[in-house]
ROLUMKE-718014 format. One record per residue (C-alpha): x, y, z. Coordinates in pm, whole numbers, padded with zeros to 5 digits, always signed. Each point is the difference from the previous one (the first is absolute). Layout:
N
XYZ ...
//
This chain:
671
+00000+00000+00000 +00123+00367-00087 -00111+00336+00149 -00106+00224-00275 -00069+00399+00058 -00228+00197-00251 -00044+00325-00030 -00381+00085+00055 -00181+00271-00215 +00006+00226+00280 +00383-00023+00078 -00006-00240+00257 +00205-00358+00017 -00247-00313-00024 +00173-00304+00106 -00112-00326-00107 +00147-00328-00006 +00099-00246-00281 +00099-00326-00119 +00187+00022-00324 -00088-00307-00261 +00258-00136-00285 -00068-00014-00267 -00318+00229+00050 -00377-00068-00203 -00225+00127+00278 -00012+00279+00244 -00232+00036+00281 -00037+00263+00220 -00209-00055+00343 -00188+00158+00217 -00015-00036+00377 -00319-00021+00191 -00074+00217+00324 +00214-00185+00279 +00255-00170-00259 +00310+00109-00179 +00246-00175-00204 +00139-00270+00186 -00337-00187+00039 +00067-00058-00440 +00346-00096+00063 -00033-00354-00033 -00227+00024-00322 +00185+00334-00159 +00319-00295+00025 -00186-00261-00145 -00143+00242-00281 +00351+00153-00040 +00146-00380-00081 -00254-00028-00247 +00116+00303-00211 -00203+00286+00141 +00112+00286+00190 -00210+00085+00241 +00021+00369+00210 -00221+00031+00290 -00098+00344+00067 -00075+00115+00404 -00244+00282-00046 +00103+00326+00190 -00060-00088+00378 +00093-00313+00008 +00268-00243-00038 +00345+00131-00174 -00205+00327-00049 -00128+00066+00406 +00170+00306-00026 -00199+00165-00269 -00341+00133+00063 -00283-00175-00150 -00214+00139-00260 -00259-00109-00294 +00200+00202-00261 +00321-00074+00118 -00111-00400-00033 -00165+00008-00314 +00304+00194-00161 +00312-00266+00176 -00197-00204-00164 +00059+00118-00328 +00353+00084+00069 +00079-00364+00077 -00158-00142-00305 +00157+00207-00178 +00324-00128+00149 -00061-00305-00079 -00101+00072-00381 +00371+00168-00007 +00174-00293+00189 -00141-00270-00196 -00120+00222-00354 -00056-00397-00183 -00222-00126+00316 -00355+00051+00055 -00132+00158+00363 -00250-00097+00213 -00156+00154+00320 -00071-00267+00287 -00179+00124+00336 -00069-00110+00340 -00278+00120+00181 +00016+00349+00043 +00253+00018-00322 -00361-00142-00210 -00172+00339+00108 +00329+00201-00151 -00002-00224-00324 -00387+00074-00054 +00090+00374+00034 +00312-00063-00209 -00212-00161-00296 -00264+00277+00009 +00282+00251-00006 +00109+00145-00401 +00354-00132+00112 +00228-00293-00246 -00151-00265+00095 +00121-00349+00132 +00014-00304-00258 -00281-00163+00259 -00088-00009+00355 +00058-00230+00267 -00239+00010+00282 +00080-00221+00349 -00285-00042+00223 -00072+00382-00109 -00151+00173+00277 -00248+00289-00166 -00324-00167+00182 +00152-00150+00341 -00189-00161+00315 +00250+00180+00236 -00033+00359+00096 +00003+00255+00251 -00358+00036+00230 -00242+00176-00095 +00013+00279+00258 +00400+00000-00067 -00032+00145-00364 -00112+00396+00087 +00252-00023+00244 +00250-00124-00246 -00122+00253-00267 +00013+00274+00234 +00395-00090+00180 +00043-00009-00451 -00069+00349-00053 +00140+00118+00292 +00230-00234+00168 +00119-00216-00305 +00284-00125+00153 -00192-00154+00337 +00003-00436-00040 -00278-00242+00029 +00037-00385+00019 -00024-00184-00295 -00314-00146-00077 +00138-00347-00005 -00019-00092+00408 +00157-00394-00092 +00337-00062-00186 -00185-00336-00109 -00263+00197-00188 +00369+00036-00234 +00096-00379+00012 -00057-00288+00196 +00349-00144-00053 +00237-00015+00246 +00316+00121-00120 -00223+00298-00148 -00092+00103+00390 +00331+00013+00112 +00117+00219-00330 -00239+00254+00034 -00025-00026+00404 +00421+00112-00080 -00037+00247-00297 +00156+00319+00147 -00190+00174-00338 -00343-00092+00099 -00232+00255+00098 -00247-00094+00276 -00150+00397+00001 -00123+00159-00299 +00001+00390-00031 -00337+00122-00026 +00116+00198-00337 +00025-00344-00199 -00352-00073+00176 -00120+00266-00189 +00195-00058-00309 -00153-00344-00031 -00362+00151+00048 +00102+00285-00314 +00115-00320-00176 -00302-00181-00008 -00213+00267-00074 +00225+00137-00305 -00025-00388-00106 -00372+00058+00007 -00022+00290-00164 +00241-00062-00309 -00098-00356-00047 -00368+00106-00038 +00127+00029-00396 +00337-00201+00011 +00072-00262-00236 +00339-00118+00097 +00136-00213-00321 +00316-00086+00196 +00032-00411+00063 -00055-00082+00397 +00089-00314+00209 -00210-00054+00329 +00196-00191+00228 -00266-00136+00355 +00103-00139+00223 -00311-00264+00149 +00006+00085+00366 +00063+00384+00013 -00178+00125+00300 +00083+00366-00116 -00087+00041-00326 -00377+00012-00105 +00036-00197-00303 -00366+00027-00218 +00024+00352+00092 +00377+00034-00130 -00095-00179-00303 -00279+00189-00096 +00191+00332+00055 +00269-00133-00276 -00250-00113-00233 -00141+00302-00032 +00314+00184-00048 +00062-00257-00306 -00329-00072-00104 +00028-00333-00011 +00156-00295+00219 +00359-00058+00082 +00215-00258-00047 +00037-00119+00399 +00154-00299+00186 -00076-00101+00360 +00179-00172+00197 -00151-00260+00244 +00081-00015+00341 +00219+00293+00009 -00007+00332+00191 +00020+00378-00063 +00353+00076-00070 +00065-00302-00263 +00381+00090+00036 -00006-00200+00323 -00143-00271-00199 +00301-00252-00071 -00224-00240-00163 -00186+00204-00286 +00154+00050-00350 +00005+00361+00053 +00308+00137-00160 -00077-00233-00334 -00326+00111-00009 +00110+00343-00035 +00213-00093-00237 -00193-00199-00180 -00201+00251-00040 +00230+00271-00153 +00081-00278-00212 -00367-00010-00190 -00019+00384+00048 +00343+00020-00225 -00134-00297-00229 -00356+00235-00007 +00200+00306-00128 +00175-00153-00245 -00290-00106-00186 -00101+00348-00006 -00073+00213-00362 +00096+00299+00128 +00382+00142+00096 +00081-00045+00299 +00126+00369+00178 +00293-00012+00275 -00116+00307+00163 +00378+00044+00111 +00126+00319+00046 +00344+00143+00015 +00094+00197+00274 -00109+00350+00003 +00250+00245-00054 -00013+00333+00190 +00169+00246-00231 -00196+00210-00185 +00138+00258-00271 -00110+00327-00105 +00165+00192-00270 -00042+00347-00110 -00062-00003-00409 -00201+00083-00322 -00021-00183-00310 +00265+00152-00189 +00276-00167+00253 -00218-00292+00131 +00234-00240-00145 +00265+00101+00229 -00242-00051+00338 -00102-00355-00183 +00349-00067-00009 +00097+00139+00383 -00339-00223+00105 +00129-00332-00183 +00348+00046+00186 -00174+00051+00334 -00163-00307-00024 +00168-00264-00188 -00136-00341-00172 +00132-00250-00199 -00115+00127-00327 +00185-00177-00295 -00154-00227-00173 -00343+00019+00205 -00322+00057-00135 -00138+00314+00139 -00375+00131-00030 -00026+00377+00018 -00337+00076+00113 -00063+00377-00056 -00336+00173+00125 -00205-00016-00346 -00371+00086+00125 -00171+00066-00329 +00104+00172-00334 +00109+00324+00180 +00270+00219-00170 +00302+00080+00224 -00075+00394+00024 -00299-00143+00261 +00207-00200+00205 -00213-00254+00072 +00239-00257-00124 +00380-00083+00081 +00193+00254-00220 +00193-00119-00313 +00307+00109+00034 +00015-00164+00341 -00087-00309-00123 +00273+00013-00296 +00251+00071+00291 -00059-00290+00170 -00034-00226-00281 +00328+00147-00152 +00182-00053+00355 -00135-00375+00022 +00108-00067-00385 +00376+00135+00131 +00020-00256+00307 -00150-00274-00245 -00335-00065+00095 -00232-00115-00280 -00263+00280+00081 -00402-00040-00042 -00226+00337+00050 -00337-00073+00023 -00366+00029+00197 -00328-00029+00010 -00173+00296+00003 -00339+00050+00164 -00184-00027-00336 -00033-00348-00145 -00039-00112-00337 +00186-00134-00262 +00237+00287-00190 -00034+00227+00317 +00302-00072+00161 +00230+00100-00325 -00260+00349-00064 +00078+00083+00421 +00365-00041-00047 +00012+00167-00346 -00171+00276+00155 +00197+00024+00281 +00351+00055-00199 +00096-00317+00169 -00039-00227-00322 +00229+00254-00188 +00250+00074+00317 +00085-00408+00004 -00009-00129-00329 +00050-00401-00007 -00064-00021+00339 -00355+00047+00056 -00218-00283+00031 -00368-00050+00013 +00007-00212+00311 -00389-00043+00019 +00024-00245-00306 +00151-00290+00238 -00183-00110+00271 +00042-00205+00296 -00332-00102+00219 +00111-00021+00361 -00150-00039+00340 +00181+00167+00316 +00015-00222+00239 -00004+00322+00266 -00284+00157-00138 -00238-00338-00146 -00306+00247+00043 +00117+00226-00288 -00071-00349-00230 +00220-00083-00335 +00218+00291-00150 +00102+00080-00313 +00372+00158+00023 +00242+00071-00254 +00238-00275-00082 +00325+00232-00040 -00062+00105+00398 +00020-00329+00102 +00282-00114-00215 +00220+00310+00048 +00358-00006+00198 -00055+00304+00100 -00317+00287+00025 +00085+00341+00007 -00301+00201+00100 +00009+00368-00133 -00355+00181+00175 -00117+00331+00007 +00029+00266+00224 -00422+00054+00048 -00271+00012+00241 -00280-00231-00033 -00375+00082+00119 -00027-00354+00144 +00289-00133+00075 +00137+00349+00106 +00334-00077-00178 +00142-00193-00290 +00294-00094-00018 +00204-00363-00019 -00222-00185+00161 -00292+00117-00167 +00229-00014-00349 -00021-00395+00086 -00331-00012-00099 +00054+00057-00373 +00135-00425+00066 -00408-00063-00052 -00114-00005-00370 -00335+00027-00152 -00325+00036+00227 +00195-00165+00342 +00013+00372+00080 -00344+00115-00023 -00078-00325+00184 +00204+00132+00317 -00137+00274-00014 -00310-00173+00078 +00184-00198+00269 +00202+00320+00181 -00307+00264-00024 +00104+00205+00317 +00374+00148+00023 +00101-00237+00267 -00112-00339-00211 +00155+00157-00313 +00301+00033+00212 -00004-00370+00064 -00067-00085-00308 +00359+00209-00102 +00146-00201+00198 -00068-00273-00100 +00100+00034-00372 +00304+00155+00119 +00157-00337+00167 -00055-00133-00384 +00349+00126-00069 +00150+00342+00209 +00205+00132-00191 +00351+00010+00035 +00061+00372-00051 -00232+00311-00004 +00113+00356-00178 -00290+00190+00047 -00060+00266-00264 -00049+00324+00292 +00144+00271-00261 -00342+00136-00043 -00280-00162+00211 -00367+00049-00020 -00212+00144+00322 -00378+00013+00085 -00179-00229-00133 +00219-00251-00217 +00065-00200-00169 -00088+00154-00299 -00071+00342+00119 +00118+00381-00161 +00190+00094+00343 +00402-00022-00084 +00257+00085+00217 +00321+00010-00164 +00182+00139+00280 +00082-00339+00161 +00242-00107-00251 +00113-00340+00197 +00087-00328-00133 -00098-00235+00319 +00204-00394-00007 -00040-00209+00216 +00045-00407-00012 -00345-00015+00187 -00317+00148-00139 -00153+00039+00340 +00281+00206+00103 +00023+00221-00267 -00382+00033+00015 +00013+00104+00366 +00257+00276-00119 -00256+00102-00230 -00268+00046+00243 +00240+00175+00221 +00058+00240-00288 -00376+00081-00066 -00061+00064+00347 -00195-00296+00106 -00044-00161+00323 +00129-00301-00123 -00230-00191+00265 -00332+00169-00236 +00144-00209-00323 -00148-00344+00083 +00225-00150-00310 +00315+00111+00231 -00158-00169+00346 -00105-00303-00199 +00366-00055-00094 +00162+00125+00290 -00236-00259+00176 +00143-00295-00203 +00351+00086+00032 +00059+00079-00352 +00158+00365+00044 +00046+00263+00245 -00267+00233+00072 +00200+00232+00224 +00269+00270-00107 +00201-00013+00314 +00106-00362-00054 +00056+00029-00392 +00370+00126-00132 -00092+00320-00247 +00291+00105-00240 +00022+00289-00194 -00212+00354+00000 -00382-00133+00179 -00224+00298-00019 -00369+00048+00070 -00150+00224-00298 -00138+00294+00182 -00448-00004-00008 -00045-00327-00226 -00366-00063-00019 -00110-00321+00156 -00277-00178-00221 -00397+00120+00114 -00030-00352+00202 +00281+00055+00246 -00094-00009+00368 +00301+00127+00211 -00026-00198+00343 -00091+00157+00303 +00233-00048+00268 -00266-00118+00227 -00133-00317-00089 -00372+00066+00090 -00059+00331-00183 +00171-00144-00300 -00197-00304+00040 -00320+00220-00015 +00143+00252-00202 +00056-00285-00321 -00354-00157+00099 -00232+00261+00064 +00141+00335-00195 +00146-00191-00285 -00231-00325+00008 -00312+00145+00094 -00005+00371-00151 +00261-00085-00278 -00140-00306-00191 +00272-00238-00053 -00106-00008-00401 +00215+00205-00196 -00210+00296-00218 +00132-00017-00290 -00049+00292-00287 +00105-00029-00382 +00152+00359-00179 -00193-00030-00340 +00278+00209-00140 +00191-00242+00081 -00135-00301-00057 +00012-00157-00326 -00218-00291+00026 +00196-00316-00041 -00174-00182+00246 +00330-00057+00203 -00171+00069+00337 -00275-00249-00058 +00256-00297-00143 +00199+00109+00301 -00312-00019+00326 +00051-00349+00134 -00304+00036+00225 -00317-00244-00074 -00245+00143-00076 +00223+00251-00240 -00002+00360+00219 +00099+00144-00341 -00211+00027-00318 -00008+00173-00318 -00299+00192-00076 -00102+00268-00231 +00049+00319+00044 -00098+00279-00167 +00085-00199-00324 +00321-00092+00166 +00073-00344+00170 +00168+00138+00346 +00076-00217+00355 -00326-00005+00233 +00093-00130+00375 -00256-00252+00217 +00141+00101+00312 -00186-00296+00211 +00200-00221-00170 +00335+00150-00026 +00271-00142+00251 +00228+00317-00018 +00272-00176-00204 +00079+00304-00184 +00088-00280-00257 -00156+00262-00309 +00146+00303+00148 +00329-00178+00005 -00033-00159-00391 -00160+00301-00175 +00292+00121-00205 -00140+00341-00033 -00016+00088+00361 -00400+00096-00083 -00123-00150+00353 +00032+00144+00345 -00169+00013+00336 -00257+00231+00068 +00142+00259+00264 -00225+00050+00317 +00021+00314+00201 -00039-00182+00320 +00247-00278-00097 +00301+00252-00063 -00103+00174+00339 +00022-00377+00176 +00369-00054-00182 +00148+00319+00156 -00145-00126+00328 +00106-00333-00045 
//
């Protein structure tokens, strides 16, 4: 057995303990229950180890290896992730499963319901999310009560008999003489376990987990409530689970010395690997590679933005020759440079021209927001793009790939461009722009030109509020990160973007950065955000893919914050009381403010191509063409528009706008 320390998403070290496997096909990373830690799996983690899977056992903060730490649900949900991800970098060819004991089955529940990477499967031990022991009835106020106000006062555990555990013997007199075991319980994870089950409740009123799931019963468990247990994880799956139960046995099947436990497990990742194989669709490693810190900015306009390329590509330094390398520019519709609604030419050439000189076999392509067949060449021809790179650009949306994510199953089959997946190397090149829901846009949001053809209108469907959208981002973002950002800042767009009249080409910054997260949360920082209001940020920040914060980022080069940049009309700066801005965002801005955009159309402007129509992905269709005045011109349904801003952001003549409301430019001052 090693020690292993991880660094936690909130700084802290998270110990855990694990038994290394050679040659390794399986990881498994397990969960203790309330009173356990990781020496009650010792004798299985070394039976499973022999077998060829490594196996880490995790002590949740206030307990075991980790007593020292305080406990918490986020903090427990989020090691969780950390040491998975471990795993995944320890042992990239092995699959990884999540076992649980007890307790642990109430933190795997959460985990699954949770828009994290998920496990290959789940292994559940006498899982304890319906149990038979508990604390008295007249104990739980008091309990909730020492919780909010005394969370550190202890309670005895609700199991008053070690043989409730195991009846065995030589199980007794282990845990009678575990110095880890906790015989008091602070009345904080009392409480935690109550927010547990009632989050379970609550988000697995609509769950349909599609993750494979191994019961594991054990025939006399006096503390589990088994029908009840059962029914709980059917309902989370929607259908039964594959289960084994063992007769004669106890609670804690570790103590068992008679049960096939550790080649059950492994059986079992056996048919889960044999189950996957047989699969249509490619399989994702959702590993990522560290997250740099380092962030550039450099001061430059087009004329000499092939020297800041160059300075950029120095800075951060990849193996280049003789790699395929996919340069995905910011192409949103057939938009001529002069608007700046698209990546600009010239810094596209200078980053193609750099990777030719290293000896990368370069690729520029996307897909921009309008599909059809033909588009993609007209976008980039209008963009100057086609004519900056010739030879190199490629319509990517004519190969396809139809994938699933096995992190995100609810977003259903894919269809992503072949050259994204088969690319050495992605170099993301974003724009510098606000975004009306999303707030920015800017690598991560780039990633979502990956989707071709209607997949995007689709999510739209599925992410309708700013915060969904924001996990939806996220999602298509672990497709493939890219492996360097150069952000096109030299003039930006304000208000509402991104595809709005309001320039500022005062900025004039090239922003790279080897993690789009990063460089987006410089961006933010630029515009003047509270980068806590830009739920794509938090979303990310929350997974560990990038750092939210500015303190603990490295920033080279001239940073500057453009003096009054116009935030877009659906910004809600926070409050730095939590109430009034909770009543603030429901009541003023919920209640008074309807949360459906009102959209108006410039007739001056507009030139009837129907873009904003093709473009609504709402059902029914919140945009139609009618008659006008013998002209066919835009009419909005706003009962059925979702505030997507999808046609403000495709019309490529800028003709549609929100309507301005006295009150509501008062209320943004104020707020």
């Amino acid at each position: 057995m090693e020690l292993v320390e991880l660094k936690g998403r909130d700084g802290r070290t998270v110990r855990a303990a694990l038994w290394p496997a050679e040659p390794v096909s399986e990881a498994v990373l397990i969960l203790n229950g309330l009173e356990s830690n990781h020496t009650w799996f010792a004798s299985t983690a070394r039976k499973l180890s022999g077998l060829r899977a490594a196996v880490l056992a995790l002590d949740r903060r206030g307990s075991g290896l980790n007593q020292d730490l305080q406990a918490g649900l986020r903090p427990w949900l989020d090691d969780i992730a950390v040491c998975l991800d471990f795993l995944r970098r320890k042992h990239p060819e092995a699959r990884v499963h999540l076992a649980s004991l007890c307790f642990g089955a109430k933190l795997a529940a959460a985990y699954a319901l949770r828009r994290e990477v998920p496990p290959d499967s789940f292994i559940f031990i006498s899982p304890g999310l319906k149990t038979r022991a508990g604390l008295p009835r007249g104990h739980k106020l008091e309990t909730v009560m020492a919780a909010l106000f005394s969370p550190g006062r202890t309670y005895p555990s609700p199991v008053s008999d070690d043989r409730w555990f195991t009846r065995r013997p030589e199980g007794l007199d282990f845990i009678a003489r575990d110095a880890l075991r906790r015989k008091r319980i602070p009345a904080r994870e009392f409480l935690i376990g109550w927010r547990l089950d009632l989050r379970r409740s609550l988000l697995g009123r609509r769950a349909r987990l599609k993750v494979p799931a191994l019961v594991l019963w054990a025939e006399g468990d006096r503390i589990v409530h088994k029908d009840k247990t059962r029914a709980v994880l059917e309902h989370l799956w929607r259908r039964k689970l594959e289960a084994i139960t063992y007769p004669e046995t106890d609670h804690c099947l570790f103590f068992e010395p008679d049960i096939p436990l550790a080649e059950d497990i492994k059986q079992w990742t056996d048919r889960v690997r044999a189950r996957q194989a047989v699969g249509i669709h490619r399989r994702f490693s959702p590993v990522l590679k560290p997250a740099g810190r380092k962030v550039l900015v450099l001061e430059t306009d087009y004329e000499r933005v092939a020297e800041a390329v160059e300075r950029g590509l120095d800075e951060f330094p990849l193996a280049w020759t003789g790699r395929t390398v996919l340069v995905k520019p910011n192409v949103i519709a057939a938009c001529p440079p002069e608007k700046h609604m698209t990546t600009h030419p010239r810094l596209v050439r200078a980053v193609t021209d750099a990777l030719l000189s290293r000896g990368a076999k370069v690729i520029v392509g996307d897909n921009p927001g309008r599909p059809g067949y033909g588009r993609n060449e007209e976008c980039f021809r209008a963009s100057g793009i086609l004519e900056a790179v010739p030879g190199h650009y490629r319509n990517i949306g004519l190969e396809q790939e139809r994938v699933v994510l096995p992190w995100a199953p609810q977003l259903g089959e894919l269809t992503v461009s072949r050259a994204v997946l088969e690319a050495d190397l992605v170099v993301s090149l974003p724009k510098f722009k606000t975004h009306q829901l999303t707030q920015i846009t800017g690598g991560l949001k780039n990633c979502y030109g990956y989707l071709v053809g209607g997949d995007k209108a689709r999510l739209h469907r599925l992410g309708r509020t700013p915060r969904a959208f924001a996990h939806v981002l996220t999602d298509i973002y672990l497709i493939r990160p890219p492996d360097l950002v150069i952000m096109d800042a030299v003039t930006g767009m304000e208000g509402n973007g991104p595809t709005g009249p309001d320039l500022r080409p005062d900025i004039r910054r090239l922003i790279v950065a080897d993690n789009a997260v990063n460089a987006d949360s410089v961006m933010a920082e630029m515009m003047g955000f509270d980068r806590s209001a830009v739920p794509l940020l938090e979303e990310a920040y929350r997974r560990g893919l990038g750092e939210r914060d500015l303190e603990k980022l490295e920033i080279l080069g001239s940073f500057i914050r453009p003096a009054h940049f116009k935030k877009p009309s659906t910004y809600r700066r926070p409050l730095k009381n939590a109430l009034m801005n909770y009543l603030s965002n429901k009541f003023i801005f919920g209640f008074l403010f309807s949360r459906r955009a009102r959209l108006v159309v410039d007739p001056q402007l507009c030139q009837s191509c129907g873009s904003c129509a093709e473009a609504c992905p709402a059902v029914p269709k919140a945009v139609v063409m009618t008659e006008h005045r013998g002209r066919r011109l835009p009419r909005f349904i706003r009962r059925d528009c979702w505030s997507c801003y999808c046609c403000m952001e495709l019309c490529p003549h800028q003709a549609i706008d929100k309507a301005t409301l006295g009150g509501r430019r008062i209320f943004k001052k104020i707020f």
